[in-house]
C-alpha positions as a Markdown table, in Angstrom:
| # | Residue | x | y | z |
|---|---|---|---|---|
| 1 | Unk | 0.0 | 0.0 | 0.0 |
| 2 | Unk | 1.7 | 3.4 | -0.9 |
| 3 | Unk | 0.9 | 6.4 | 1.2 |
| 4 | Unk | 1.4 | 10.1 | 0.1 |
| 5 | Unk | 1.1 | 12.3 | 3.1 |
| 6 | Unk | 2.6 | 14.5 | 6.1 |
| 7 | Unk | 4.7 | 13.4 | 8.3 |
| 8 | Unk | 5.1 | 15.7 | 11.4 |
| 9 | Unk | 6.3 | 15.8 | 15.0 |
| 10 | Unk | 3.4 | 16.5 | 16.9 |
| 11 | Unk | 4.2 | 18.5 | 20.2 |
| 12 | Unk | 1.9 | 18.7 | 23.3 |
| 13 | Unk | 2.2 | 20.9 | 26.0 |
| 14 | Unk | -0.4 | 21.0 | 29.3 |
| 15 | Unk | -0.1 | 22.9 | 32.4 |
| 16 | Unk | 0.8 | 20.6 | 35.6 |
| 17 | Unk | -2.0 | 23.0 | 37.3 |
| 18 | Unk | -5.5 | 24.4 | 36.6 |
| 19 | Unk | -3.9 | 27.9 | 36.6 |
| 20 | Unk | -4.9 | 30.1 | 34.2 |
| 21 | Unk | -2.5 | 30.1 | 31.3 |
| 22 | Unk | -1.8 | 33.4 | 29.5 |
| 23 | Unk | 0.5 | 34.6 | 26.8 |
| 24 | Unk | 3.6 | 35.4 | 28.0 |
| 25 | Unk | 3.2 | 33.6 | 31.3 |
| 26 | Unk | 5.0 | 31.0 | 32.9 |
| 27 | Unk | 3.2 | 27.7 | 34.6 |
| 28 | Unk | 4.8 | 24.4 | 35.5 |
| 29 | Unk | 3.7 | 21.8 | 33.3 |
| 30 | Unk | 4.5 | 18.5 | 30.9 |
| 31 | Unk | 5.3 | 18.4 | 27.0 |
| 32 | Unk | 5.4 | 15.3 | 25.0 |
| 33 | Unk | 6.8 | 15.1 | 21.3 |
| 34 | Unk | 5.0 | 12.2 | 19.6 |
| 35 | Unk | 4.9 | 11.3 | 15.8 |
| 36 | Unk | 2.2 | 12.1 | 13.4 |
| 37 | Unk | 1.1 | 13.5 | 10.5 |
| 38 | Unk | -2.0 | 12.4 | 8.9 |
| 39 | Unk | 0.2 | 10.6 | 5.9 |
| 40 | Unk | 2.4 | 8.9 | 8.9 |
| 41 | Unk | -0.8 | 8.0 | 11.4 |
| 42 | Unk | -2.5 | 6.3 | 8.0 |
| 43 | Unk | 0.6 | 4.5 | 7.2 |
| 44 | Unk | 1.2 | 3.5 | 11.0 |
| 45 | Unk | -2.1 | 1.9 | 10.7 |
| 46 | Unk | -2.0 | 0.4 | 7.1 |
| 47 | Unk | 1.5 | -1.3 | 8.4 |
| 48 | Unk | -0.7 | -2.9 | 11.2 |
| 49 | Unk | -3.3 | -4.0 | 9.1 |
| 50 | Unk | -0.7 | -5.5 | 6.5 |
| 51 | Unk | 1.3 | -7.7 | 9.5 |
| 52 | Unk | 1.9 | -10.7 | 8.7 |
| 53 | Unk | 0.3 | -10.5 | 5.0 |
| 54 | Unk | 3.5 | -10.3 | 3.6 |
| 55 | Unk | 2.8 | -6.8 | 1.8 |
| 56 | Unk | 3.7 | -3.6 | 3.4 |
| 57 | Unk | 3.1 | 0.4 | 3.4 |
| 58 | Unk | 5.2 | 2.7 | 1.8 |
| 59 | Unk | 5.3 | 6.4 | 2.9 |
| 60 | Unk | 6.1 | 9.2 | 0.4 |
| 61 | Unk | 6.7 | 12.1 | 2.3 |
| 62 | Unk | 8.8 | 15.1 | 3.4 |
| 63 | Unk | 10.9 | 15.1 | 6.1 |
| 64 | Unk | 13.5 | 18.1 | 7.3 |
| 65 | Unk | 17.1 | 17.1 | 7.9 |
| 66 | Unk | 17.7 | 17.4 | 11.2 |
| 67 | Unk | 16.7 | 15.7 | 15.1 |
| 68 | Unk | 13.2 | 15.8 | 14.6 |
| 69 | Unk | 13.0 | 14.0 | 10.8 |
| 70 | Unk | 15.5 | 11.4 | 12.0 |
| 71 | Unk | 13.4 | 10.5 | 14.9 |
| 72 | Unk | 10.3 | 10.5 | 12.8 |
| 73 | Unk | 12.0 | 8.0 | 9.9 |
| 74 | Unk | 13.3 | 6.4 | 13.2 |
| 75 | Unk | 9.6 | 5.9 | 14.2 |
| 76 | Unk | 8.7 | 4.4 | 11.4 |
| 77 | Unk | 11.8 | 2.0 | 10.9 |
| 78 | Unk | 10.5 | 0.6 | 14.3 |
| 79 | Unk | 6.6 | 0.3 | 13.0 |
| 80 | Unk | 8.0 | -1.6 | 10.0 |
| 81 | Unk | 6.6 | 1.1 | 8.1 |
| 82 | Unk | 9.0 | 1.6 | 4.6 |
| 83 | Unk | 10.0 | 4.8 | 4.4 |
| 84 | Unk | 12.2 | 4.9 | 1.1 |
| 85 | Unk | 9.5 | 7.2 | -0.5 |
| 86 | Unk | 10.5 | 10.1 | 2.4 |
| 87 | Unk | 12.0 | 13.1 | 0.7 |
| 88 | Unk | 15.0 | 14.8 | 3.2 |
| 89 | Unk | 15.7 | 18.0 | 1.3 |
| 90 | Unk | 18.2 | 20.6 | 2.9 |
| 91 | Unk | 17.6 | 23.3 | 4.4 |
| 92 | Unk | 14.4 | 24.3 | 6.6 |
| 93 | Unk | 14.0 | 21.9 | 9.5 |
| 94 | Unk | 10.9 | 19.2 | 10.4 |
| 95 | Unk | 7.3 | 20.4 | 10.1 |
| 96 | Unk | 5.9 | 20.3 | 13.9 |
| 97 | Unk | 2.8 | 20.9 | 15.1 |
| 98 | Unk | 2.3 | 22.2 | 18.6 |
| 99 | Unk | -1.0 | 21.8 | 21.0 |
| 100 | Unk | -1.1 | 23.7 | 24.3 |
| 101 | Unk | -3.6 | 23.2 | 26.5 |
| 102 | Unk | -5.1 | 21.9 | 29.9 |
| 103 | Unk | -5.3 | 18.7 | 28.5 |
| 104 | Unk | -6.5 | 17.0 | 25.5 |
| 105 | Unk | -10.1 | 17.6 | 26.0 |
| 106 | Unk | -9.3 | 21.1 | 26.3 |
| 107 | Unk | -7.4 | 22.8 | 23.6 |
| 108 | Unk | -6.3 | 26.8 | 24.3 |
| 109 | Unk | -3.5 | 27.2 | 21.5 |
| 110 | Unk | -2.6 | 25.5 | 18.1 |
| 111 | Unk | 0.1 | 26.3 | 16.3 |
| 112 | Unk | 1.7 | 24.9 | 13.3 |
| 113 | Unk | 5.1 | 25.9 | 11.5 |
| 114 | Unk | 5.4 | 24.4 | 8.3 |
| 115 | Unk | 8.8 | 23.6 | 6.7 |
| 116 | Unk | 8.8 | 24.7 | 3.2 |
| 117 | Unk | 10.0 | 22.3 | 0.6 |
């Protein structure tokens, strides 16, 4: 199955407390940096649907050349996920996308910088 999608490091950030979190402010909390990308989620769960069929999933994406592409190709090296399609051009790091909020029920902020190709 070939794939043709994004393939971002997804970045969430929630305060530890129920304070109120403001721009500019500063409150104790947690951030997680997770895989995603809607091409990289479908071919996560195309690579699970394929075990053991003896056919795989091949992304064809773009990933930046630096730490946050090489733990994204590094993700999907460990799903079992082919990811010879992936396109590391220099220059402008990893796309991320970045939630903050008080939880994941809750979303205050969304932010997404794009690297351009």
């Amino acid at each position: 199955m070939v794939v043709i999608g994004g393939c971002v490091l997804d970045i969430q950030a929630a305060p530890s407390t129920s304070a109120d979190v403001r721009p500019g402010g500063s409150v104790p909390g947690s951030v997680k940096q997770l895989p995603g990308g809607v091409g990289r989620n479908i071919a996560e769960a195309a690579t699970k649907l394929l075990a053991g069929s003896g056919r795989e999933a091949l992304l064809i994406s773009v990933v930046g050349r630096d730490a946050a592409g090489d733990s994204l190709l590094a993700s999907c090296s460990q799903l079992g996920c082919v990811e010879a399609g992936t396109l590391a051009p220099a220059g402008p790091g990893c796309a991320r996308a970045a939630a903050v909020g008080a939880g994941l029920a809750r979303l205050q902020h969304h932010h997404c910088c794009c690297a351009s190709a």
